[in-house]
C-alpha positions as CSV (number, residue, x, y, z in Angstrom):
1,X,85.1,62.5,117.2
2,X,87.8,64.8,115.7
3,X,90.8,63.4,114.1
4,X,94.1,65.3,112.6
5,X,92.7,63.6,109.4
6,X,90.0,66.4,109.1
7,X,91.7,68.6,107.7
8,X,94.3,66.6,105.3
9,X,91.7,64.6,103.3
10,X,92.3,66.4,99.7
11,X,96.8,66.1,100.3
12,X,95.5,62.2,101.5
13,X,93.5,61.8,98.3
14,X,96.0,63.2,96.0
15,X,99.2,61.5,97.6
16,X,98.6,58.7,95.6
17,X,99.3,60.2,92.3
18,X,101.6,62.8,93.8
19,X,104.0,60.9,95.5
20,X,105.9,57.6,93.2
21,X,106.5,55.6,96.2
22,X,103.0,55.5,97.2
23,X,102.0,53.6,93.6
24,X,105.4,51.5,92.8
25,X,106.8,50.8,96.4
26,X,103.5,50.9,98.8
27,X,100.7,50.1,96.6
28,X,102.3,47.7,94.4
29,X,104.1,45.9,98.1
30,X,100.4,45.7,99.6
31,X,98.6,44.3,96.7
32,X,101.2,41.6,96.5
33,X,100.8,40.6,99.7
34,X,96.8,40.5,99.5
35,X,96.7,37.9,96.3
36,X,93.7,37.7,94.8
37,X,90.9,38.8,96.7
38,X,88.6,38.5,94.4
39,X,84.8,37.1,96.0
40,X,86.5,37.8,99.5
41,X,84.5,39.8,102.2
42,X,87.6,42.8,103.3
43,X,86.6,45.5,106.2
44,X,89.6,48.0,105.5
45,X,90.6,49.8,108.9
46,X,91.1,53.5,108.8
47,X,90.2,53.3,105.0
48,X,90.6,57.5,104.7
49,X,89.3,58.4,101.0
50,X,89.1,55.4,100.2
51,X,91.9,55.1,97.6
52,X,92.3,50.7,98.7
53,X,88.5,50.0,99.4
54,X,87.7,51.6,95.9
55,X,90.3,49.1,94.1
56,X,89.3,46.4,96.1
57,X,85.7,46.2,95.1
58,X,86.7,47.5,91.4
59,X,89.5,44.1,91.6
60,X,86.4,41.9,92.3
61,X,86.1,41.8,96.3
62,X,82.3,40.8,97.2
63,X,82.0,43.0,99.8
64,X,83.9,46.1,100.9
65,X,83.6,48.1,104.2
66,X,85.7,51.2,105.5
67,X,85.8,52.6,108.7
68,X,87.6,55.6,109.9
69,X,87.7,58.0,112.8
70,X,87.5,60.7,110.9
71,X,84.5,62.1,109.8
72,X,85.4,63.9,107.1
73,X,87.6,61.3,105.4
74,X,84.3,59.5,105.9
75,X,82.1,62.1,104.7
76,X,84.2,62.6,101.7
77,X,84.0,58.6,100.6
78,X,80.5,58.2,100.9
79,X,80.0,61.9,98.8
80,X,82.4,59.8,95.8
81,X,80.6,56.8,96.4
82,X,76.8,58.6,95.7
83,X,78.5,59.8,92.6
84,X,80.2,56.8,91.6
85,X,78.6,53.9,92.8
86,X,81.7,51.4,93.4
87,X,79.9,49.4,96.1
88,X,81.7,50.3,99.0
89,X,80.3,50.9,102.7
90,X,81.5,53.1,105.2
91,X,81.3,53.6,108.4
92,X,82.5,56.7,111.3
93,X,84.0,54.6,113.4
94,X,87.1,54.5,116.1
95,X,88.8,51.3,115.1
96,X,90.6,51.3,118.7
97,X,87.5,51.7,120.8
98,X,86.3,48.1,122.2
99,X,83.0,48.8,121.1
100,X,84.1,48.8,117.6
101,X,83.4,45.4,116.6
102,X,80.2,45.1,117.7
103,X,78.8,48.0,115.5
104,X,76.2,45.7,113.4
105,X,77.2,43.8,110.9
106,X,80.9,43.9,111.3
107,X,81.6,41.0,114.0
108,X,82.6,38.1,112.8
109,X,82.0,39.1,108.7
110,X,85.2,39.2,107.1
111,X,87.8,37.1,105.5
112,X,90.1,39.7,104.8
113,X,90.8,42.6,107.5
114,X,93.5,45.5,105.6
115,X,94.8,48.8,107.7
116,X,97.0,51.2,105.9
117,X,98.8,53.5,108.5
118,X,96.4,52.5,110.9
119,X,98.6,51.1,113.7
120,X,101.4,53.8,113.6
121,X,98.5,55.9,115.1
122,X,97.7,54.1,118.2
123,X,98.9,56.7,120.8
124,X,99.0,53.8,123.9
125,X,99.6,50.2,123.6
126,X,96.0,49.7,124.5
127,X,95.0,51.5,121.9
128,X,97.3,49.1,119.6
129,X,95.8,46.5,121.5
130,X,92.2,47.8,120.4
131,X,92.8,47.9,116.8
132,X,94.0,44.1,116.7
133,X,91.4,43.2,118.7
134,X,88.7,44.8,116.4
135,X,90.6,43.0,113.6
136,X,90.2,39.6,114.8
137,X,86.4,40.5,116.1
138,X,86.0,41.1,112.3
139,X,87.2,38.1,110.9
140,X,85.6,34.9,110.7
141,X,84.9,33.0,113.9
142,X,87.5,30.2,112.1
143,X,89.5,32.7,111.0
144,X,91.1,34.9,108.8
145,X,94.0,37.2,107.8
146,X,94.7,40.5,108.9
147,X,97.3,42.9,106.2
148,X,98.7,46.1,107.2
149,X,101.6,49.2,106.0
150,X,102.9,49.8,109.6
151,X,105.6,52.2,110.2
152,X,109.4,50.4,110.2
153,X,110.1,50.4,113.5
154,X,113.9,51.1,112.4
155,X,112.9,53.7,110.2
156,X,115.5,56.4,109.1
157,X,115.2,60.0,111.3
158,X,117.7,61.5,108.8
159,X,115.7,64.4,107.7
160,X,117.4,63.7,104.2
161,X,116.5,59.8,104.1
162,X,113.3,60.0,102.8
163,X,112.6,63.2,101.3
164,X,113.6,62.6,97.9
165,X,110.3,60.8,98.1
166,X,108.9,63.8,99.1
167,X,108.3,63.5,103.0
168,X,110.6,64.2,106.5
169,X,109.7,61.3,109.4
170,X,111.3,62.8,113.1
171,X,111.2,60.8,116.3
172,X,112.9,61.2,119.7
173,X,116.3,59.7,120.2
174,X,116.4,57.6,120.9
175,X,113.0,56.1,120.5
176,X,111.1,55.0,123.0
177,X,107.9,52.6,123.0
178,X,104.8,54.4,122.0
179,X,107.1,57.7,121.4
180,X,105.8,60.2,119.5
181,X,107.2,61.4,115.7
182,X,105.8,63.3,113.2
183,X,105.3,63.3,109.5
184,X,105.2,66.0,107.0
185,X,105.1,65.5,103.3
186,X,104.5,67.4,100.2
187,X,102.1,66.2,97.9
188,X,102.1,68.4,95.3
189,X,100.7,72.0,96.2
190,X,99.4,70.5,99.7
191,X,101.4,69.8,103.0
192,X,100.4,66.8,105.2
193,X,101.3,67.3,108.6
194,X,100.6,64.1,111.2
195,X,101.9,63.2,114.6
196,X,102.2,59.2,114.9
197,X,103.6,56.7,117.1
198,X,107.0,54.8,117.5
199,X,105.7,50.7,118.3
200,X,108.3,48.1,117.9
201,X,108.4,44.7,116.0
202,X,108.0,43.3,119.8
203,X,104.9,45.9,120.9
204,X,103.2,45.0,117.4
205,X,103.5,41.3,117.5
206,X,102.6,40.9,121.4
207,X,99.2,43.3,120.4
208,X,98.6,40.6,117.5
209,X,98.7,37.3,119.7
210,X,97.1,38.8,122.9
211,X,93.8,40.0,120.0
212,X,93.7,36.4,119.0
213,X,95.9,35.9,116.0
214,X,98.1,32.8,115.7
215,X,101.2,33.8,112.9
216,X,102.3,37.2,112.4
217,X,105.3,37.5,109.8
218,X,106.9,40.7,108.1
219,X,107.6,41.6,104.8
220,X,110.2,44.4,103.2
221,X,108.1,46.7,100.8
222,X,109.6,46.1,97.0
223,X,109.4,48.8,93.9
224,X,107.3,47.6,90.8
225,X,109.3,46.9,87.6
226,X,107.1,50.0,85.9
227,X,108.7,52.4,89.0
228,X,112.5,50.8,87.9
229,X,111.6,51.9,84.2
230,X,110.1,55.1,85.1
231,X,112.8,56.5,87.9
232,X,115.2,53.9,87.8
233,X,117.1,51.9,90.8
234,X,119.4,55.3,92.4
235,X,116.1,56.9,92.4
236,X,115.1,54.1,94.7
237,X,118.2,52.8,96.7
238,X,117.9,54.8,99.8
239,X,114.1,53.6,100.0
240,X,115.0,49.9,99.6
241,X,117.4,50.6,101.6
242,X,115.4,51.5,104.8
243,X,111.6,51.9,104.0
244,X,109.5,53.9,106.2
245,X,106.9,51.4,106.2
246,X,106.8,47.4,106.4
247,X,104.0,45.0,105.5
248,X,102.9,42.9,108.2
249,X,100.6,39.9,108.0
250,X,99.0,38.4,110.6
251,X,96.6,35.3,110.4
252,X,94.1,33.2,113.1
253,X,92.8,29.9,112.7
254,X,94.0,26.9,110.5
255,X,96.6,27.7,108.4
256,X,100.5,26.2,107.0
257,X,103.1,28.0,108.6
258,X,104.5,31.1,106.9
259,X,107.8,32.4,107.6
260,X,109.6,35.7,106.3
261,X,112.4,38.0,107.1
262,X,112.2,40.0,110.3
263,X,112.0,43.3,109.8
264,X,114.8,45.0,109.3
């Protein structure tokens, strides 16, 4: 299956160390949110390069699977992992397709279920549907947690907002449910150039329960005290301010009740 990921794998593998916000405001946000996943079985949705499944197995997860639509995001991670040999498995696979969790060894496996930028990409709400589903097929038949970057769904369309961080988000206005935007960013001598998808807090959350999961709760993205040093706080006020992502959590099965702020 072709995928607008192709072509963008070496600007996707880079953007880590290109772009600041990725390490001290995504990276550092989503590891926070995890804990310790040491010992824990994690299937990463839409795991592109691999940048999170790599550091997941490196940080002491048991067992670590990726799956992506693309194919050469794929191709790519398996050619690192023959070199490298982290321990990581991956898998060409459309995370939104019903079929998805029953591709062997995937139903009903995990503890952990992680999807950076994965949802923002669902182009219908039954595609959106299809991801959480495959989530909750992949956890544990008594349950599990599912943790995922989605786009803010009051994300800035200034075309100034965010490019100090070096990318432009546009949208219709005003959005719509399921409208379309794109993204282009810079990462250093490459251009990344998506189309996503404009889902609400509502649209997300009513996805979540109808796939099977029993809390869902959101979480504003924070900067790591090394990113403060480095760029300092004006660097990152208009950020803080109104990220372009949030971190929502989403667990089935027995659990204490977790609150948070809604997103904002």
């Amino acid at each position: 299956m072709e995928s607008q990921f192709d072509t963008v794998v070496a600007a996707y593998e880079h953007s880590m160390e290109e772009m600041p916000f990725r390490t001290h405001v995504e990276q550092w946000s989503f590891l926070n949110a995890l804990g310790d996943t040491r010992g824990l079985s994690v299937l990463d949705l839409g795991c592109g390069s691999g940048l999170y499944v790599r550091k997941l197995r490196r940080d002491g997860a048991a067992r670590v699977v990726g799956i992506d639509e693309s194919a050469a995001m794929v191709d790519y991670a398996r050619r690192r992992e023959e070199r490298e040999h982290v321990g990581v498995e991956y898998l060409a696979v459309n995370a939104s397709d019903p079929a998805a969790g029953t591709v062997p060894g995937i139903d009903g496996a995990f503890d952990l279920v992680t999807a950076v930028y994965v949802l923002p990409y669902a182009p219908t709400f039954e595609a959106l549907q299809g991801l959480c589903a495959t989530a909750r097929r992949a956890l544990r038949p008594h349950g599990g947690r599912l943790v995922t970057a989605v786009l803010n769904p009051g994300f800035s369309t200034d075309p100034e907002w965010y490019r100090h961080y070096g990318m432009v988000l546009t949208a219709d206005e005003p959005q719509r449910e399921g409208g379309p935007g794109h993204l282009k960013a810079w990462v250093g001598q490459e251009v990344l150039d998506v189309d996503f998808f404009c889902w609400s807090a509502d649209a997300h959350e009513r996805a979540l329960r109808a796939a099977g999961f029993d809390r869902v709760f959101w979480t504003r993205p924070e900067v790591s005290e090394e990113g403060r040093k480095e760029l300092g706080d004006e660097f990152w006020a208009n950020y803080l301010a109104c990220p372009h992502a949030l971190i929502l959590q989403a667990e089935a099965g027995p659990s204490a009740e977790a609150t948070a702020p809604d997103p904002q």
